[in-house]
Structures are given as structure tokens and as C-alpha cells.
C-alpha positions in Angstrom: 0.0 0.0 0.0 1.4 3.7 -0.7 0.7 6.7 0.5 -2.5 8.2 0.2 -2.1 11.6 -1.6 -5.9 12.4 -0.4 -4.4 12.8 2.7 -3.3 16.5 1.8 -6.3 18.0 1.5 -6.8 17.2 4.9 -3.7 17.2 6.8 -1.4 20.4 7.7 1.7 21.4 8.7 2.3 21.0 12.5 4.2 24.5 12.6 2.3 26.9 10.5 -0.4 25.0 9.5 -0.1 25.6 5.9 -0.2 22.9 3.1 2.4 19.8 2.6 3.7 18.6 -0.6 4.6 14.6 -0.6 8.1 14.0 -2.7 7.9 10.4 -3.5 11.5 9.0 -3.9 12.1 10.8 -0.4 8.9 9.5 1.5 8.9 13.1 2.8 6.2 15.7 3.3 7.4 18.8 2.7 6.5 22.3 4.4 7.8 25.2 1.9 7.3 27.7 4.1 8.7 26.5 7.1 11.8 24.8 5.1 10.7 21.6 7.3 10.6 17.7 5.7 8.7 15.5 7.8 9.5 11.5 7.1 6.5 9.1 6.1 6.8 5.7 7.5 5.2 3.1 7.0 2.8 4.9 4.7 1.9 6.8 7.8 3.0 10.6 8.0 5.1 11.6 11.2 4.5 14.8 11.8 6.4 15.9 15.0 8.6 18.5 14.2 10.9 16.7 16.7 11.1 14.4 13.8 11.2 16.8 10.7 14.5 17.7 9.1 15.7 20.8 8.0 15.7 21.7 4.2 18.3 23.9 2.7 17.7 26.3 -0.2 19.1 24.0 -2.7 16.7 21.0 -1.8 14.0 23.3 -2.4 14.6 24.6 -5.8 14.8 20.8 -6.9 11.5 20.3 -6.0 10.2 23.2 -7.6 11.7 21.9 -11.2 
């Protein structure tokens, strides 16, 4: 089973509550705004931002393209 993408229209970012974009080949879901990338495991999205990473500016150009 993957990911459900439905899933965004319904859940937020922990932080700022705005929207999250899921990048596949990272299992991540992704807070622009905030720069944060929260890990999906097992299908399930963790988001604690004890968990999230930090995204530098770089990583975030790549997933504009």
C-alpha cells in the first residue's frame, strides 16, 4: 500500500499550518514555508517536528523543477 495523496487535502503542517507537498523518492512531506521535511513511514506521516528535518535552499529549488 502507498501513500495516500488524499491525505493532503486534509492534513497540515504541524508549525504553520499551511499545506504539505509529498516528494515520493524521499517518503517526505514537505512544508515550503517553514523549510521543514517530515519522514512518512510506513505509509503513515510523522508529523512531529521533533522528527522533521531541516531543508536547505538548494533542496528546495529541486523540487520546484
Amino acid at each position: 500500500m502507498a501513500f495516500d495523496k488524499k491525505l493532503l487535502d486534509v492534513i497540515a503542517c504541524p508549525a504553520c499550518k499551511g499545506k504539505l507537498q509529498f516528494v515520493k523518492e524521499q517518503q517526505e512531506l514537505v512544508c515550503r514555508f517553514d523549510r521543514l521535511a517530515y519522514p512518512v513511514r510506513d505509509n503513515i506521516p510523522v508529523l512531529l517536528q521533533t522528527e522533521a528535518r531541516e531543508m536547505t535552499s538548494e533542496e528546495l529549488e529541486q523540487l520546484g523543477k
